[in-house]
C-alpha positions as CSV (number, residue, x, y, z in Angstrom):
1,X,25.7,-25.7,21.0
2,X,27.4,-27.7,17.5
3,X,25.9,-26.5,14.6
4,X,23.5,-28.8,12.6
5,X,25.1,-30.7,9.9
6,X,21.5,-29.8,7.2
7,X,22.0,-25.7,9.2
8,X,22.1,-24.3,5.3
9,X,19.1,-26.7,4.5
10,X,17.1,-25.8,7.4
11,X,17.7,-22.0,7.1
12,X,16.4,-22.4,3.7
13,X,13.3,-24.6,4.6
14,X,11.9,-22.4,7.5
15,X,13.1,-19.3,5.5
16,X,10.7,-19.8,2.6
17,X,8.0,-19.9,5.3
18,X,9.0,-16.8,7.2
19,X,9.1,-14.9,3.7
20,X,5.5,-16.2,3.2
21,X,4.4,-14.8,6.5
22,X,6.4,-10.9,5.5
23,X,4.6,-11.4,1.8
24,X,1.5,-12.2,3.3
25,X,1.7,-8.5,4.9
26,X,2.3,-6.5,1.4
27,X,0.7,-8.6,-1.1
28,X,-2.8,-8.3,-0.3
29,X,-2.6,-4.2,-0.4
30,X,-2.6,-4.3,-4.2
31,X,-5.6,-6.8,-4.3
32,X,-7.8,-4.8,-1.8
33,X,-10.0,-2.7,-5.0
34,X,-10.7,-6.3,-6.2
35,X,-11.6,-8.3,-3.3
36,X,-13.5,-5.0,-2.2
37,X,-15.9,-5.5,-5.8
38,X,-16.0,-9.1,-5.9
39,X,-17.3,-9.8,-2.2
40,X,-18.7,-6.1,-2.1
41,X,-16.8,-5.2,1.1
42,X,-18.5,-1.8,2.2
43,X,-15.5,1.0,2.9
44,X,-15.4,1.2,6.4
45,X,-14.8,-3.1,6.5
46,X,-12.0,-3.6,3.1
47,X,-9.5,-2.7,6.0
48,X,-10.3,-5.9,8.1
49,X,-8.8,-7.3,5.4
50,X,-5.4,-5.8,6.2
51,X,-6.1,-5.1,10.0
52,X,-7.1,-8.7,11.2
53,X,-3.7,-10.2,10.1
54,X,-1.8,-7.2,11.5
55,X,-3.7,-7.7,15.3
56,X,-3.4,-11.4,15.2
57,X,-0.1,-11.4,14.5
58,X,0.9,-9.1,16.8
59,X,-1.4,-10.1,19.7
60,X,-0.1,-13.4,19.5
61,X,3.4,-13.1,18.3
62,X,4.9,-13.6,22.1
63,X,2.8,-16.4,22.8
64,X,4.0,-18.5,19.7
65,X,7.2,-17.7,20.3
66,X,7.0,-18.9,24.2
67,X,5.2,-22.1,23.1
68,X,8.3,-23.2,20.2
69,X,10.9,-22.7,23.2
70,X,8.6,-25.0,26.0
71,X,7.0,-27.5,23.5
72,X,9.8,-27.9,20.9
73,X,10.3,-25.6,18.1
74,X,10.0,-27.8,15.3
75,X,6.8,-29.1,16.5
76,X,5.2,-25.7,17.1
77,X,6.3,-24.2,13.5
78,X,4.6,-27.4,12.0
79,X,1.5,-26.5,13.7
80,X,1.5,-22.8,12.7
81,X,2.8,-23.5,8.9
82,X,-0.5,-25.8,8.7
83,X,-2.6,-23.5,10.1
84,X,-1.0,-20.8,8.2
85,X,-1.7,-23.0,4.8
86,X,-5.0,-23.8,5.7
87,X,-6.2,-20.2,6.0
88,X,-5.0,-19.3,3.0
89,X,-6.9,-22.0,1.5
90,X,-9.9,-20.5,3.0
91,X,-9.2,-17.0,2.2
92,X,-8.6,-18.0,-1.9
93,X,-12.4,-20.0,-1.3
94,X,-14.3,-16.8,0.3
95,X,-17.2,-15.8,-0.7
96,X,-18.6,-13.3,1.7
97,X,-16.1,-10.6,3.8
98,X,-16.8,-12.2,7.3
99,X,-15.4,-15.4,5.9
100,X,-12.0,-13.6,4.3
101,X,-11.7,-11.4,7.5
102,X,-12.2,-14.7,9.7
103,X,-9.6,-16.5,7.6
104,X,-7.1,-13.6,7.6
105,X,-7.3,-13.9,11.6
106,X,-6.3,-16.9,11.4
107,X,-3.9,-16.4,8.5
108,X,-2.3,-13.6,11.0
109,X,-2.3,-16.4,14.2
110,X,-0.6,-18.7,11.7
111,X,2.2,-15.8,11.4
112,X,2.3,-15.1,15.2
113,X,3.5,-19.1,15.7
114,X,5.5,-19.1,12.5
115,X,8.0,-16.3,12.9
116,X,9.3,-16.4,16.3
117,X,9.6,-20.3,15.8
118,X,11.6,-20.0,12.5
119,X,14.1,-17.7,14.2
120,X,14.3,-20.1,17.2
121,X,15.2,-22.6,14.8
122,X,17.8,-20.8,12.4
123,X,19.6,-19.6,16.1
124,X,19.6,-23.3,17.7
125,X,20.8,-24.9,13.7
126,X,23.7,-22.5,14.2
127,X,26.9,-22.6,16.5
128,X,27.3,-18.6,17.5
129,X,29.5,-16.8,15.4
130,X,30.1,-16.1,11.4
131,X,27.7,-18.9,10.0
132,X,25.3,-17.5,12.7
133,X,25.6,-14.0,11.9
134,X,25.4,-14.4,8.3
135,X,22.8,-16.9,8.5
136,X,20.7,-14.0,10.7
137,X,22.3,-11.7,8.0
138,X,20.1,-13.7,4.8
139,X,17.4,-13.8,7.7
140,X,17.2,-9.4,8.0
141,X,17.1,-9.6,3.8
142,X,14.4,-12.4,3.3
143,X,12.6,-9.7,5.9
144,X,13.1,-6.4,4.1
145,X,12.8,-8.1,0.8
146,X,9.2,-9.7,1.6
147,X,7.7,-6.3,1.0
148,X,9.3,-5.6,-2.2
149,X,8.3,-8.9,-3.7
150,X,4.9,-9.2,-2.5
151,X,3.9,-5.7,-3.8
152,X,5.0,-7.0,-7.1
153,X,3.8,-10.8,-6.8
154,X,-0.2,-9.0,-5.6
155,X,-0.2,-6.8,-8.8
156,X,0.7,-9.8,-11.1
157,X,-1.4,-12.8,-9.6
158,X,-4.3,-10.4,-9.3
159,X,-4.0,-9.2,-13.0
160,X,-3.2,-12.7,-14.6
161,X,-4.8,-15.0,-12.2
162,X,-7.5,-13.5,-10.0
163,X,-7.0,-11.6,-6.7
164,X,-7.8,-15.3,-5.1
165,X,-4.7,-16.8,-6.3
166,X,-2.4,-14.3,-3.9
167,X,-3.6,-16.3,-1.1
168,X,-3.9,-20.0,-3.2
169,X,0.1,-19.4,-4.4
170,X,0.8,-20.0,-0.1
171,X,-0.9,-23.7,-0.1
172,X,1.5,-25.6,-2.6
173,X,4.4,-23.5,-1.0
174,X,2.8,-24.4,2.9
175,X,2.7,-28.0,1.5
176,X,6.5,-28.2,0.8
177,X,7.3,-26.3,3.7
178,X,5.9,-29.2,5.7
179,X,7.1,-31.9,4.1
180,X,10.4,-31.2,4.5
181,X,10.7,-30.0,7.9
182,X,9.6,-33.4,8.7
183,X,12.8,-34.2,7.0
184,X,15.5,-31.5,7.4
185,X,14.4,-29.8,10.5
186,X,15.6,-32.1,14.0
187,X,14.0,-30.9,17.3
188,X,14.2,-28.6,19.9
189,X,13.1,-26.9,22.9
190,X,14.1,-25.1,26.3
191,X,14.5,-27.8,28.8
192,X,12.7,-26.5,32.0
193,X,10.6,-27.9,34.9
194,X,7.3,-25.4,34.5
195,X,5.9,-24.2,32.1
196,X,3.8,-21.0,31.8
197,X,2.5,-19.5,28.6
198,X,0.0,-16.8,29.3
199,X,-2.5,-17.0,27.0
200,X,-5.4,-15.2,28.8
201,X,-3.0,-12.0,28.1
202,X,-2.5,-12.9,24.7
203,X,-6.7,-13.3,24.2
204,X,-7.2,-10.1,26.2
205,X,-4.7,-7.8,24.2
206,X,-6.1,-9.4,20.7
207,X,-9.5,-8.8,21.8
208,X,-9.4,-5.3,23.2
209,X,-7.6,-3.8,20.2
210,X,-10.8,-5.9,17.6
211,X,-13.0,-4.3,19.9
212,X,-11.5,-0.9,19.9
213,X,-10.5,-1.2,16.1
214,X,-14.6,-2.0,15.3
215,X,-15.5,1.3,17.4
216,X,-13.2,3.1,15.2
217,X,-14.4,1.8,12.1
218,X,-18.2,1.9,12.8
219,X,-18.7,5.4,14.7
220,X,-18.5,7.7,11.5
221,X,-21.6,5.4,10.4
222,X,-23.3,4.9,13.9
223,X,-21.8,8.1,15.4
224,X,-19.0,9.1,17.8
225,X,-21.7,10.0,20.7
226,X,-23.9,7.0,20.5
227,X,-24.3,4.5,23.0
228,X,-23.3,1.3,21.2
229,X,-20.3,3.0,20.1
230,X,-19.5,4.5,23.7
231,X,-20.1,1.0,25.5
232,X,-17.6,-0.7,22.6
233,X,-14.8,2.1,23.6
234,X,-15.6,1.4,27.2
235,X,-15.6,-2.6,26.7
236,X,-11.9,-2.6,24.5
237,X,-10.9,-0.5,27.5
238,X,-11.9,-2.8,29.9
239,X,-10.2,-5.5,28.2
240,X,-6.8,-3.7,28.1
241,X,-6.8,-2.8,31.2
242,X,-7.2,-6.6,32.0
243,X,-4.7,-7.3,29.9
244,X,-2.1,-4.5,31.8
245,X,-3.4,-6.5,35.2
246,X,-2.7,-10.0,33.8
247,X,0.6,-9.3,32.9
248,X,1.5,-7.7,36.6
249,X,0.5,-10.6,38.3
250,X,1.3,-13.6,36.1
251,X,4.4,-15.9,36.8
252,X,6.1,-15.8,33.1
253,X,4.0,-12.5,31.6
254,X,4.2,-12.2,28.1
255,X,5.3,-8.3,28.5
256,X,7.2,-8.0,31.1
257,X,7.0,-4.4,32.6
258,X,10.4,-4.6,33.7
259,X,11.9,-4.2,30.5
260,X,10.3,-1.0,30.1
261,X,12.2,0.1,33.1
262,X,15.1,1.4,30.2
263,X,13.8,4.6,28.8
264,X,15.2,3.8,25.5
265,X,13.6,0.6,25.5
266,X,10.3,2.3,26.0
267,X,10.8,4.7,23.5
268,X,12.0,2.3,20.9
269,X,8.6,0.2,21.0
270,X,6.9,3.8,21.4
271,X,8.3,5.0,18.0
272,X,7.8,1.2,16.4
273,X,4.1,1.5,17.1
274,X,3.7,5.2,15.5
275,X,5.9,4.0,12.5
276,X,3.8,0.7,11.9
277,X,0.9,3.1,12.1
278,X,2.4,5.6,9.2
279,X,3.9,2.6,7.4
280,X,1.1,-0.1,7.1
281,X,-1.7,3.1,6.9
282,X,0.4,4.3,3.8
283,X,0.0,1.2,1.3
284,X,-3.0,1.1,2.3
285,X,-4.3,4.3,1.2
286,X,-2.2,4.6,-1.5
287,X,-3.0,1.4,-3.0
288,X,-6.6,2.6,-2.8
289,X,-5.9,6.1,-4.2
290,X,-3.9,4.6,-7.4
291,X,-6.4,2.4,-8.6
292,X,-10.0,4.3,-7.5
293,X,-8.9,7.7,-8.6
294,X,-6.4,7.0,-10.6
295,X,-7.8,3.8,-12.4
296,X,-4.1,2.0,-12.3
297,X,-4.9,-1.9,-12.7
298,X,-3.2,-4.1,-10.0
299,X,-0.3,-5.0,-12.1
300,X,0.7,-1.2,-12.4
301,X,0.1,0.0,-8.9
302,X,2.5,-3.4,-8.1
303,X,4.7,-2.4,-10.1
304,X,5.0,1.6,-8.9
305,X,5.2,0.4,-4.9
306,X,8.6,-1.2,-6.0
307,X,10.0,2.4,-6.3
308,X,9.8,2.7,-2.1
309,X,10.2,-1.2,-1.2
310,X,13.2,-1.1,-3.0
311,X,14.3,1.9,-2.2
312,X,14.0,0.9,1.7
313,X,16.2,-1.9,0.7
314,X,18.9,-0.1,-1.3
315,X,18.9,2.9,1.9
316,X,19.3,-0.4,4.5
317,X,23.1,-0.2,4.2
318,X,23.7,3.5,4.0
319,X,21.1,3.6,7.3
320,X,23.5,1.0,8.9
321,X,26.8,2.8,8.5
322,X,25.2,6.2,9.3
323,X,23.5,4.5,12.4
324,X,27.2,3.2,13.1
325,X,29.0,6.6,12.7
326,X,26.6,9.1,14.5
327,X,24.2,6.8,16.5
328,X,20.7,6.0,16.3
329,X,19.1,8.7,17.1
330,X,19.9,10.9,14.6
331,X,19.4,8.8,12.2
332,X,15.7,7.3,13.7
333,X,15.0,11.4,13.8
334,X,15.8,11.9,10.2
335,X,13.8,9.1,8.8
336,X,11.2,9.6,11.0
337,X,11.4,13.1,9.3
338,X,11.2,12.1,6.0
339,X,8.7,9.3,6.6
340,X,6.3,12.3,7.6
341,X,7.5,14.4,4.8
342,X,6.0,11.7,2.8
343,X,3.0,11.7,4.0
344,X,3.1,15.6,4.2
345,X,3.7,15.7,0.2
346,X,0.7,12.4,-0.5
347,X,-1.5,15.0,1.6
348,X,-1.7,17.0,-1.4
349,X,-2.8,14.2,-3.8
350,X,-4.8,15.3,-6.9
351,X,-7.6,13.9,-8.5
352,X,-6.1,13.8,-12.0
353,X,-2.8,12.9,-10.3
354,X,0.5,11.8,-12.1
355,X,2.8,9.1,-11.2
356,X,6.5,11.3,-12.2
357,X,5.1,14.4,-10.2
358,X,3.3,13.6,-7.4
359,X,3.6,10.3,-6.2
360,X,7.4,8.7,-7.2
361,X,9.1,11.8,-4.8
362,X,6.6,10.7,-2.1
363,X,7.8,7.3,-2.6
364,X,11.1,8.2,-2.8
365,X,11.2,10.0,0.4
366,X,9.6,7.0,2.4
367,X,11.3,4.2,0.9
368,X,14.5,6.2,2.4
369,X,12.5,7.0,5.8
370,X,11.4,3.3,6.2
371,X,15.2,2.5,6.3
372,X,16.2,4.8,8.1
373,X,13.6,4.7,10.8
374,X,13.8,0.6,11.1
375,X,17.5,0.0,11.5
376,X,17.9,2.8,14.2
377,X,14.6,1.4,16.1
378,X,16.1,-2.0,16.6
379,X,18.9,-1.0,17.8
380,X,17.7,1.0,20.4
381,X,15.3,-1.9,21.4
382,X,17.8,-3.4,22.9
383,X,19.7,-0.3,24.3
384,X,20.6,-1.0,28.4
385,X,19.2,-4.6,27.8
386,X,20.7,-7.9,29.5
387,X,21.9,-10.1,26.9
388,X,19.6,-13.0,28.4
389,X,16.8,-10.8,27.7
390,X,17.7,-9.5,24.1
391,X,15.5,-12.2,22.8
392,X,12.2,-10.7,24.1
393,X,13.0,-7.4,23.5
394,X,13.5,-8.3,19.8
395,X,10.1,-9.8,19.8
396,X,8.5,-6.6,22.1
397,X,9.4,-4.8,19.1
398,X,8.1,-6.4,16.3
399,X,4.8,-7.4,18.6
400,X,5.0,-3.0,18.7
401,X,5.4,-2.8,15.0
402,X,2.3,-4.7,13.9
403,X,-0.1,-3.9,16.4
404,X,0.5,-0.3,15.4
405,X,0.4,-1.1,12.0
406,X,-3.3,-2.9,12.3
407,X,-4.1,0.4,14.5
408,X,-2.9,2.7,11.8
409,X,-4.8,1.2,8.7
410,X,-8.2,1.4,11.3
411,X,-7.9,5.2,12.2
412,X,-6.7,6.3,8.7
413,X,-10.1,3.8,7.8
414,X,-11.9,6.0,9.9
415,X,-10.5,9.1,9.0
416,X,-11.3,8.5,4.8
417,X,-14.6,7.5,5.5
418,X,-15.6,10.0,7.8
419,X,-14.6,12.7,5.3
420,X,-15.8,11.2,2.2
421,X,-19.1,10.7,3.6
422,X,-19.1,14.5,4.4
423,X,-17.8,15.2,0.8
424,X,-20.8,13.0,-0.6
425,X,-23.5,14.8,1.3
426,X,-22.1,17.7,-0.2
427,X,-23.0,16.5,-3.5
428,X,-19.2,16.2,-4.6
429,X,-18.5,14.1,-7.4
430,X,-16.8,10.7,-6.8
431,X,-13.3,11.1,-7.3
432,X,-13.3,14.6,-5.4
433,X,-15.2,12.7,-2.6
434,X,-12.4,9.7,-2.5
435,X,-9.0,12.4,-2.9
436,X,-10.7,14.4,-0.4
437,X,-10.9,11.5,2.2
438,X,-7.7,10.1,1.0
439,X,-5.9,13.9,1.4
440,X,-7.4,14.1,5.3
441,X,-6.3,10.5,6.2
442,X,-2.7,11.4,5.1
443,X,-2.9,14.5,7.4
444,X,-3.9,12.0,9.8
445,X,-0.8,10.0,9.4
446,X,1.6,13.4,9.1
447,X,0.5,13.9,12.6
448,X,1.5,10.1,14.1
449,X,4.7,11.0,12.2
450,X,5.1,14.3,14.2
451,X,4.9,12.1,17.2
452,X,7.2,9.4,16.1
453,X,9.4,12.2,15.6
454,X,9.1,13.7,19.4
455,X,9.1,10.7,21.1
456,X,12.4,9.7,19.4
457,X,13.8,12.9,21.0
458,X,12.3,12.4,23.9
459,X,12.6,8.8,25.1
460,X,16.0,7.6,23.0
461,X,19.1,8.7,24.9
462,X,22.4,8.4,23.8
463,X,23.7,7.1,26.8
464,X,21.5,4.0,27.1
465,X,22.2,3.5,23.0
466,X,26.2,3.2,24.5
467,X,24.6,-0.3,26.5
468,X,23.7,-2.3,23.4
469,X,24.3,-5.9,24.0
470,X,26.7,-7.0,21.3
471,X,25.2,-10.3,20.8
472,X,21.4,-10.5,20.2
473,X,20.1,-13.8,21.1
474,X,16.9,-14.5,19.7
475,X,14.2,-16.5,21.6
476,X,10.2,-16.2,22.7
């Protein structure tokens, strides 16, 4: 199809809001110690904050990508910049943690329509080709650079401003978004006689992983053997199996098992899920080690995340070429590897920790592993894939990425508190009680890491990696 005459214009329109969706996943790590005093989250619940995005967004990150093709793409990202706006709103305005954690859902469904639909939009505003490829070239760096910015951005708006003002900095931006897509941005959509969106798999997967996520987060209070917390695991169970059965017997599925068919391609969204588990897990702790142990104010622990966000984006190009010269797999193995060396090395946190010896190396080592973990992992995502179906194993693998990441920051949750309460009981002081927990959740994540690394031996095979589709297509 011609390219759009306003492509650049467009490209930068929905681009601002896709970089608001990535931001919205980093910025709020740095805030969590204050939003945790001011609404007095207890420590099992401060990672709602971080896991009800992740889930939301991934649970219904197929789904809003579907509805932009069927009921016109610029329509759809209107919708979901609105929604995303007004969540923020609501998240700035909380005054309890049910409210925040409500609003971040939303925030996170905002994102699922969002992304996929600002893609759709930047590929259609295109004509395939050079514009295309560098426009999807600024699209990859808006992505990578999202993190870097919003570790920075959360440290200073929650130092000068208030951590409230990391979600009231979206609404003016949300505001302008929407007032000139109304302007710039023409529509589109896929023409076709039915339509079929599956949403009863898009509730059932969302809501089995809540459930099973609460379980996680509740049994070292309640207890791992106790009824209520049995009949929750047996309940998210139920409704993932239902989900697995929906999408066998649907006409248009949101996961097609077929796909899965390509061992490669199974493996790729195997090692995506155990990487978003390490990755979004890490800040996470980390963020919470610096500034309760270490007593870092928001502004400094911003400012020392840089070291890996930047990092991951100065390793993206040597990741690339290396991926290029010896293939993927050797390349997903050795970032895998030093992902897991990270959180091998944060394992052995101090209380009296310093930032030059024991956390810039860790930092160091998984700003380089995040690289080269990601740009291997989507290529193989696509290894022995039709080009017509390119498109939704692109999304498969981000849908893999954050669903593993809201996972992650749950059982590494679980894993802090579970010790820490142990630690406390022993009479420990405080900030041998919080390393301690910290210490055994980064264990915890050395061990996802171990796995990331296996199945990426395993599953990835060179052969497939040989079938990449040269062009990419992106679409829900």
């Amino acid at each position: 199809m011609p390219s759009d005459p306003h492509r650049w214009r467009v490209l930068a329109v929905v681009g601002v809001a896709f970089f608001m969706t990535i931001l919205d996943v980093s910025i709020v790590n740095v805030a969590l110690p204050s939003i945790g005093r001011a609404l007095e989250f207890s420590r099992e619940n401060l990672q709602w904050v971080v896991t009800a995005y992740a889930i939301a967004f991934g649970g219904f990150l197929k789904l809003g990508g579907r509805a932009a093709d069927l009921l016109g793409r610029r329509r759809v990202f209107i919708v979901g910049v609105a929604l995303f706006t007004i969540a923020s709103l609501v998240c700035g305005l909380a005054e309890s943690e049910g409210t925040l954690i409500a609003a971040r859902a939303v925030q996170g469904l905002g994102g699922a329509i969002i992304s996929p639909a600002a893609l759709s939009i930047v590929t259609t505003s295109f004509e395939e080709g050079a514009e295309r490829n560098k426009a999807l070239g600024i699209w990859g760096a808006l992505g990578g650079s999202g993190a870097a910015v919003g570790v920075l951005a959360g440290g200073v708006l929650t130092k000068y401003l208030g951590w409230e003002w990391i979600f009231f900095v979206n609404v003016p931006v949300g505001a302008a978004v929407l007032a000139l897509t109304t302007r710039i941005v023409h529509e589109s959509r896929r023409e076709t006689a039915r339509r079929r969106y599956d949403p009863l798999g898009a509730v059932t997967v969302t809501a089995g992983l809540v459930l099973l996520v609460y379980a996680l987060s509740k049994a070292p209070d309640v207890g791992w053997a106790t009824a209520r917390t049995i009949l929750f695991f047996i309940a998210a169970a139920a409704l993932l199996g239902a989900f697995l059965v929906i999408e066998r017997t649907v006409e248009q599925p949101l996961m097609p098992f077929r796909i899965f068919r390509v061992r490669t391609v199974a493996g790729a969204n195997v090692v995506a899920a155990l990487l978003g588990v390490v990755l979004f897990a890490n800040f996470f702790l980390l963020t919470l080690y610096v500034q309760n142990v270490l007593h870092y104010s928001a502004l400094k622990a911003g400012v020392t995340f840089v070291a890996t966000a930047g990092t991951a984006v100065l390793s993206a190009g040597v990741a690339q070429a290396l991926a290029t010269k010896f293939g993927p797999k050797p390349v997903m193995a050795l970032g895998l590897s030093l992902m897991t060396g990270g959180m091998l090395w944060y394992s052995q946190i101090p209380v009296d920790g310093s930032y030059a010896s024991d956390l810039l190396p860790g930092y160091i080592m998984v700003g380089v592993g995040i690289a080269f973990s990601f740009v291997p992992v989507q290529i193989a995502a696509l290894a022995g894939v039709a080009e017509r179906e390119a498109g939704l194993a692109s999304g498969l693998i981000n849908t893999s990425q954050q669903i593993g990441g809201g996972l992650g920051v749950a059982i590494a949750s679980t894993i802090f508190t579970s010790h820490f309460n142990s630690l406390v009981r022993e009479g420990k002081p405080m900030p041998v009680a919080l390393t301690g927990g910290y210490q055994w959740a980064f264990w915890g994540l050395a061990a996802f890491g171990v796995l990331a690394i296996v199945a990426a031996l395993v599953l990835i095979r060179q052969k497939e990696l040989a079938e990449v589709p040269a062009v990419a297509p992106v679409g829900g």
